[in-house]
Every structure is written in C-alpha cells, then in structure tokens.
N, C-alpha and C positions, 0 to 999 in steps of 0.2 A: 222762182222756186218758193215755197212755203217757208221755208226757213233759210234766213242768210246767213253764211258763215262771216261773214264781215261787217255783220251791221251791230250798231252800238247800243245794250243795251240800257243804257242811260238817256239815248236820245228818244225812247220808246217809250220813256213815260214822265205824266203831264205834270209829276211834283215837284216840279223845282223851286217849290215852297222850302222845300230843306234848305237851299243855300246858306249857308254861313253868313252872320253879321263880318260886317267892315268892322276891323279890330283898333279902336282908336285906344292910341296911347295911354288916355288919362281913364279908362275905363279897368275898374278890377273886378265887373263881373260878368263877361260878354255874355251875350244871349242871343240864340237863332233866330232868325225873320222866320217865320213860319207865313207873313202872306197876310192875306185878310184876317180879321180877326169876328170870325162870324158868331150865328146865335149861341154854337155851342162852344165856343170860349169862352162866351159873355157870362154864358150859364157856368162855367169850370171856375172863372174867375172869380165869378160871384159867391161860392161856393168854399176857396181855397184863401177869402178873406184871414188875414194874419199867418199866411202862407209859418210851413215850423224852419226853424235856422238849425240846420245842425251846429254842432259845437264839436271842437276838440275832441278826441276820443282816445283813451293812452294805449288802446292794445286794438290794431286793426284785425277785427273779428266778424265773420259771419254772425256772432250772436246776437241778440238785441243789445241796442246800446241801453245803457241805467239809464234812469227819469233824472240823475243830474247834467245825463250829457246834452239832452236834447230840450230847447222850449218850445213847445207846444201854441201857447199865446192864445188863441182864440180859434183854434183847430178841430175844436171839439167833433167836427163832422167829417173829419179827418178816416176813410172806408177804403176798401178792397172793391169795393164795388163803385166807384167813380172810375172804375177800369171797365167792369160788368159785370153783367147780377153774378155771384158766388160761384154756384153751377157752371158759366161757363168759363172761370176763372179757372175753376180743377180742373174743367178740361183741358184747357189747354197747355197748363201745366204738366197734367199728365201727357199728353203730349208729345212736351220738350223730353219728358225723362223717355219716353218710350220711344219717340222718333230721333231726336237729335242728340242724346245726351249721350250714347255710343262712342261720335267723332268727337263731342265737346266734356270731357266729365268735370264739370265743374264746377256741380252742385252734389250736397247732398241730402234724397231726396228726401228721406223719414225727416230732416230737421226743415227741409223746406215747405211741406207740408205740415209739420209740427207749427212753425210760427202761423202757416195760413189758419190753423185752426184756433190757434189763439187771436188770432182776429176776428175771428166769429164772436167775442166776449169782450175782447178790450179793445181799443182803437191802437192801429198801426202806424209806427214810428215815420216819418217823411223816408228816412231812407230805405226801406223797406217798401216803401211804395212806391218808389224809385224803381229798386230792384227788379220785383213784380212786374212793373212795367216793360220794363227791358227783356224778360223775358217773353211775355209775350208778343214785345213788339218780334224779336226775333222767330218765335214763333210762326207769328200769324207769316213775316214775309219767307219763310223758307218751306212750308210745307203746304205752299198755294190750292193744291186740290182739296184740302179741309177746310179752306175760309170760311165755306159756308157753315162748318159746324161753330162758327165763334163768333156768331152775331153781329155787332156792328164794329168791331175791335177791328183796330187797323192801325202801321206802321203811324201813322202820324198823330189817332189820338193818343197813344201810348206816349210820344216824344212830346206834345203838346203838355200831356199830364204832368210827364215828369219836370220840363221848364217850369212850369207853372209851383214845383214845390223845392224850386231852385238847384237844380240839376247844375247851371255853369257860375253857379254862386262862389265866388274866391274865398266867404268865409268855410267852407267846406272844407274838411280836413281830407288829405291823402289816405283812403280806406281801403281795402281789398273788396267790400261790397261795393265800392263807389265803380274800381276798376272794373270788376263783373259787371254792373249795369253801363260803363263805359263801352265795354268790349261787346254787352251784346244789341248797344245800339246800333255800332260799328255795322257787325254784321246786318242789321235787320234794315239800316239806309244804304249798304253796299248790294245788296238783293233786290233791293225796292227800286232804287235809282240805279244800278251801273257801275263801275269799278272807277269812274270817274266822277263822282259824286263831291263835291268839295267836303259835303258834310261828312262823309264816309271816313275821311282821310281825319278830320278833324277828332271825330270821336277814335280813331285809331291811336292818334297822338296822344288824347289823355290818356289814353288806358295804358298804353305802353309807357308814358312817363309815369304815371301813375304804380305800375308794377316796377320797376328801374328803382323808384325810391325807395319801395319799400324791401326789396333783396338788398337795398345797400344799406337801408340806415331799423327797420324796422323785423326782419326776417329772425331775426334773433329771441325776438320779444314774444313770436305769435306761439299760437300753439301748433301741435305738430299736423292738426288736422289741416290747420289753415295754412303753415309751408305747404303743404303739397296742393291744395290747391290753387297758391299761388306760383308754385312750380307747372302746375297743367297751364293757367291760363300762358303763362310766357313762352311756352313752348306755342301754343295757341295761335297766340299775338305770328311769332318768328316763322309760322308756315305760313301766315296771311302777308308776311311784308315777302316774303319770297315769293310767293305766288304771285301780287301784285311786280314785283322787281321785272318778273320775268315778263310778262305783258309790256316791259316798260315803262314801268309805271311806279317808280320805286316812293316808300314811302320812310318815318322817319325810322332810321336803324335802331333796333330793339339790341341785338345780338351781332357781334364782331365775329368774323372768321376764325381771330386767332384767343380769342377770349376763351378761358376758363369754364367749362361747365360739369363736370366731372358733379358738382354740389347741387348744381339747378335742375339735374334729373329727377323727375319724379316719381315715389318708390312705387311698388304693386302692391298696392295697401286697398284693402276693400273697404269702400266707405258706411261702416259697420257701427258707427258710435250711438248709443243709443238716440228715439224720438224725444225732445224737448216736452211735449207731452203729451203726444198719441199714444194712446193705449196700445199694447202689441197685438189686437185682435179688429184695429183700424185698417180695415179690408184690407187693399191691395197694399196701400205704400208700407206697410212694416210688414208683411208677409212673410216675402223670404229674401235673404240678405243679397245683394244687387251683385253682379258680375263686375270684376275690373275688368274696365275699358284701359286702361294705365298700358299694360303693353301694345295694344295700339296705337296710342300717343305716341310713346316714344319710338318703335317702330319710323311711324311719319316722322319724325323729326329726324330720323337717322338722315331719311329718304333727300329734304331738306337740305340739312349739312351736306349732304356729297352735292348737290345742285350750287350749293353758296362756295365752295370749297372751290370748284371749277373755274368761278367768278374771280379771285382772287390773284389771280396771273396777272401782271403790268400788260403783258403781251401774249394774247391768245395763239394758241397753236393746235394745231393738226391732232398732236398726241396726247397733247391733253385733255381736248372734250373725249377722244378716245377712250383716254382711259376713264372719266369719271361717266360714261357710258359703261365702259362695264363695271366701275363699281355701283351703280344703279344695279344692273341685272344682278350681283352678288348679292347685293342687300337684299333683293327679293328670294334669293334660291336660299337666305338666312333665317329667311321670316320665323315665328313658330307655326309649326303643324297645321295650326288651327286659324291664321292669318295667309296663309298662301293660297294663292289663287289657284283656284281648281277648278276645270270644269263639270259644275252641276247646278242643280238644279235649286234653287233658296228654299228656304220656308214657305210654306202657304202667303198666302198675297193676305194682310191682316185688315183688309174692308173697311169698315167701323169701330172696329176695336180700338183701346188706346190701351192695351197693358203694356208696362214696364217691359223693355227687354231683360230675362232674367236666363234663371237655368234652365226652366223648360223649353225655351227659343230660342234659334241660333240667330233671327234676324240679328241684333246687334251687332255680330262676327261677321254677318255677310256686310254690314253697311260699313264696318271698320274695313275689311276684305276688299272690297271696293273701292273704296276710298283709298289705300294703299297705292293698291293696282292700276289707277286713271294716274294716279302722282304720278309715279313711278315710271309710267308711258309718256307723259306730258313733259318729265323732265328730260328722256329718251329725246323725242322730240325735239324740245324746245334747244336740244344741244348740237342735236342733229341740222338744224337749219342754223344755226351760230359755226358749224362746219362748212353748210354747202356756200354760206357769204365768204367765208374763207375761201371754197374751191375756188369761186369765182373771182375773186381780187387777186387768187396767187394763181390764174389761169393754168388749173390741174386738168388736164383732163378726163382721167380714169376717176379718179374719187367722187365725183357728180352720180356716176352708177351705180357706186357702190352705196353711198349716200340714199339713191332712191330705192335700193332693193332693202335698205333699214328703215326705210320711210313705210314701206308697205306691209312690213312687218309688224312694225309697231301699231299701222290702223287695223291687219288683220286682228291683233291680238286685243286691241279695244272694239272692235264688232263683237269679239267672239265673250266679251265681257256684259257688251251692250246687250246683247241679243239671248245670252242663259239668264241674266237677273232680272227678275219683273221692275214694274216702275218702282214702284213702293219702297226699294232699297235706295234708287238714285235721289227719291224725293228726302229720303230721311237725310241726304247729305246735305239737303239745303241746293239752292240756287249757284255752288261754288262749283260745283263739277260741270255744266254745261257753259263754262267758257271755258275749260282745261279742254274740254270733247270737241269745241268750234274751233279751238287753237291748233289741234289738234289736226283738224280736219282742215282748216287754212291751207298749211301747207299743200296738202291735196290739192288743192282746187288750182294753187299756184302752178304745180305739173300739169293737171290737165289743160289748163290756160294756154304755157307753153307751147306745152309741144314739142318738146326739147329733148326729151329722154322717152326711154321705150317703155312698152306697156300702159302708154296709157288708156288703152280698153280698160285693162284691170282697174286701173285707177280712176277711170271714168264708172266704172261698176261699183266700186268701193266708197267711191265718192256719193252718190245715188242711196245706198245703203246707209252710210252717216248721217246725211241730210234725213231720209225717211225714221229714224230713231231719232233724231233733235227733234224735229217735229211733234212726233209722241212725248217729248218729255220738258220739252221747251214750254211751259204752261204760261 
C-alpha cells in the first residue's frame, strides 16, 4: 500500500544528525552533534566569531532585554538574515501566525513583527535570534507543502543557527522566550524526525522544565501579558506529553493528575497590546485586532484531562475507560457553538495567500474544530483498545462486539471529518494529526488482519478509505 499505517516515521528520514551529545558529567554546557561540519557551518561559524552570552535577566519577558543584560562582544554582524534574506523571513513568519498560531497562540504578532522591524535598523539581541529561528524552524517542518516558498531554510539550519549563538549554553538564564524557542524546536525535530527523536524529547524537557520554574518561582514577577502566555505554552507542553504517553511513549511529566490548576488556565484575553513600533497603517500585521484562539486551547486541554484522568487508576477496569469514553463525548456536545464539529464545508482553500486568520475567516476555527475533533476521536480510541486488551485477558466474550461496533464508529466519524475539510486545514495542524489518524486507523487494520469479529467488509472498506486520505495528506 502507498501508505503504512505502522511504519515509523522517524525511521524515514535520513537526519539523524539531530541526535543528542552524550551527557558527560563534568560538562555544563551540552551541545548537539549535528554530524559533519560542512562549508556552510564553516561559513556560520566564521561569521558568529565572539558568538553574544546572554546574561541574567530579572523579569522573564518577551521584550527586548536592556543593552546591560546582554554582551554583544564582537557581534556586530549579528542579522535576521543569517536565517534568510528579510522577505522570506516575513513570510514565513506570517505564516506561522496565519497557518499555525490558531492551535498554538503563543505569540504576539503586532509585537513580533514590531521587534522584526526594528531589526531592520539595529542589530538583533542573540536571543531573539534564537527565537526567530525556532520559529521558523517550526514552521518550515509543519506546513511541508509551502517549503518551496522559504528558500533554502530548513529544520536543521535554523537549530545549527541557534547552537551556534549558544542555544544549550548553562550561563543562559531561565526565560520564557528561551522556553518558546525550546518548545518550538521541540516540535519542529518531532515533525522532521518522528516522535522517537532523542532530540525531540530533549528539547521537550528544557522547555517544560523550563516553564515548571518559572510558574513556581517567577510567575508573580511577569507581566500579565506574559502569564498568559506562559499559561498557553504549559497547557501546550501537557497535550504533547499526553499525546506522546498514549503512543507509549511517555515523556517527562509537566502536569500531575491530581495537581492544582484552577490558576494555570489561561484567560480569553485578545492579544490586543499595542506594536512596539509599527505604525498602525503597517499593512496587515496591526490591521485588525487577532481573534482569541484561548478557548480552543483550553477546550483541548479539557479533552486531555479526561484522557490523563482515566490513566490514574492502580487497576484498570471495564467501567472506567467507560466512563471517561463518555466523558470525551460530553466534552465535545460542551464545546462552544463555534468549535463543534459540524458537517460543512471550510473556507475557500487559501492557495498562496498567508494572511492572518482573523475576523473575516473562519479558517482558524476550522483548524482549532479539527484539532479538537481528531483528539477527541483518538482519545475515544486509544481507550477503546486499553478495553478490548482487557476483553481479552479477562476472556469476555460479548464486550469484543461491542467494542468493535465503537471502533467503526469512531473511524466513520473521522472519515466523515477527513473527507468535508480540504488539506489546507489538516496542514495548518502541523505533522501531529497524522499519527493520531494512523493510530487511529492501526486499530483497523488489526480487525481486518484477524478476522475475528464481523464486518469486516466494512472495515476492510473503511480501512481503504483512511489509507487513500493519509496518502493525500501524509506529505
């Protein structure tokens, strides 16, 4: 078949340059093996001579840090463009806000375009170039059928850049921009390599240790703009260690079961604060004030908790994943209005374009919509067959039926998701929804293998149908 629902997709690709250094004891500032170290490192290197040390910084902030936190040293040529020429740096910035910043809001973009522009005139702090980079490394790996609009930019020179201006440097203080470029390497080496990525895991851990510190010892300090986006990214962080959990694949715990978070919610506040210094007639990005994505954050995180919640039993039982099966389907008949899946038809399919999702387009709601919907199936699912391993060790034999007649329920109702939304929504999710769709679809395959339970026409039909939509979307 053109696409396997079992094959790994880590082992498909040829970078395993990413790998993580060996972590020797006496060492406090580890750094990646990236592999060879070719002409154009030599040239980065050459280039990044008197590389800047961040310093101390007393209030973890998205803003530029002062000219006392940071030494420069011999930096002077220190650009936005050792990433790529300017132009297709907006782009792909605009990009992330238009395509991906819907499921992830954890930028904001008038101030992030605000500092780009003040890089056009003054040279760029290291950490901020850092950041930059992170973003598009995320970029470029989640929304594959654009690469060609981004030149030669690619997941590993972006991660090479950022080492190279001391990215796993120990004198680095605990920041909230360090965590955001943390978290969006995380993602952009879990896309590119596989959910088995050593590196993947690695940048997972700083970022989440990395937010852990600062809710506990710094949260107090920030400003209110910057809680809440450190409240989006940790909710962020806790759907990716859950989603990884469930593959089996569990990584370091961000968030406890029975922990406290009534405080770590983040409010429905529109990221409304004025540009840093874009003038307000700075085309698109100060136009018109950006939609909260915030309820469908938290939404997903609901979704989440009832998946982690299930997990918590010493000894799993029958009635349990029962029951946290239907508190999935409640959460969703909860959703608002405007996040519930419905069947129609999206937005026009957005071609070339990169505008922001804003008020006049619902794409963002559909990619949020979406993203809900595959969870929420996925979690359905993934509980569903943590059941039928129970039928089978407590040799039931009715519940195996009943079992499979939810099985086919849940792929009908992800076909019927696959098949109304063009690609363009799935792409905006990034590369994380087609292992929830092959997971998904595993199961299938496992019935039809069998042979054990009835209907499997249907599910040899269904089966055919899932495979022929991975394919279209599997890029």
């Amino acid at each position: 078949m053109p696409v396997e629902l079992e094959k790994s997709s880590a082992s498909s690709v040829a970078m395993n340059r990413y790998a993580p250094p060996a972590m020797n004891s006496g060492s406090s500032a580890p750094k990646s093996d990236l592999g060879q170290k070719g002409a154009q490192r030599t040239a980065l290197r050459a280039q990044l001579d008197g590389t800047a040390q961040v310093q101390a910084s007393e209030t973890p902030s998205l803003t530029p840090p002062s000219a006392e936190s940071i030494s420069f040293g011999e930096t002077r040529q220190l650009t936005l463009e050792l990433i790529a020429p300017m132009p297709i740096v907006h782009r792909i910035i605009s990009d992330w806000f238009g395509w991906i910043h819907p499921v992830a809001p954890i930028f904001n973009q008038r101030q992030i375009f605000g500092r780009l522009m003040e890089c056009e005139t003054a040279m760029p702090d290291a950490s901020f170039l850092i950041l930059i980079s992170s973003i598009c490394a995320a970029t470029v790996a989640s929304l594959r059928r654009r690469r060609g609009l981004y030149g030669s930019v690619t997941v590993e020179q972006c991660l090479e850049l950022a080492e190279s201006l001391g990215l796993w440097s120990g004198k680095n203080p605990i920041t909230l921009e360090n965590s955001l470029a943390m978290y969006n390497f995380s993602s952009a080496t879990h896309h590119e390599l596989g959910i088995d990525a050593p590196v993947a895991y690695r940048f997972s851990a700083e970022s989440s240790i990395g937010v852990k510190y600062l809710i506990y010892h710094e949260l107090q300090h920030m400003s209110f703009y910057d809680q809440q986006i450190l409240k989006r990214l940790y909710w962020l962080l806790f759907a990716g260690q859950c989603t990884s959990d469930m593959y089996g694949r569990p990584l370091l715990m961000l968030h406890h079961a029975h922990e406290q978070i009534n405080d770590l919610i983040p409010l429905d506040v529109h990221d409304d604060e004025p540009p840093t210094s874009a003038s307000p007639d700075h085309g698109l990005y100060a136009a018109n004030q950006p939609r909260s994505y915030v309820p469908g954050l938290n939404a997903l995180s609901k979704m989440f908790l009832i998946w982690q919640s299930s997990q918590t039993t010493s000894i799993q039982t029958m009635a349990n994943l029962q029951e946290h099966i239907k508190r999935a389907q409640q959460a969703s008949e909860a959703l608002p209005p405007t996040l519930m899946w419905k069947s129609h038809r999206s937005s026009p399919a957005r071609g070339d374009t990169a505008l922001p999702a804003n008020e006049t387009s619902d794409f963002g709601t559909d990619v949020q919509t979406v993203n809900i919907r595959v969870t929420q199936l996925h979690i359905r699912s993934n509980l569903l067959e943590q059941m039928n391993g129970l039928a089978r060790t407590q040799n039931l034999l009715i519940t195996p039926s009943i079992i499979v007649e939810e099985r086919h329920r849940v792929v009908d109702e992800l076909l019927e998701v696959l098949e109304e939304m063009p690609h363009e929504v799935f792409d905006a999710n990034g590369c994380s929804i087609i292992p929830k769709i092959r997971d998904i679809g595993s199961a299938l395959l496992d019935e039809v293998r069998t042979g054990t339970q009835g209907g499997n026409l249907q599910a040899s039909m269904n089966l055919d149908r899932l495979l022929k939509k991975l394919e279209e979307l599997d890029v």
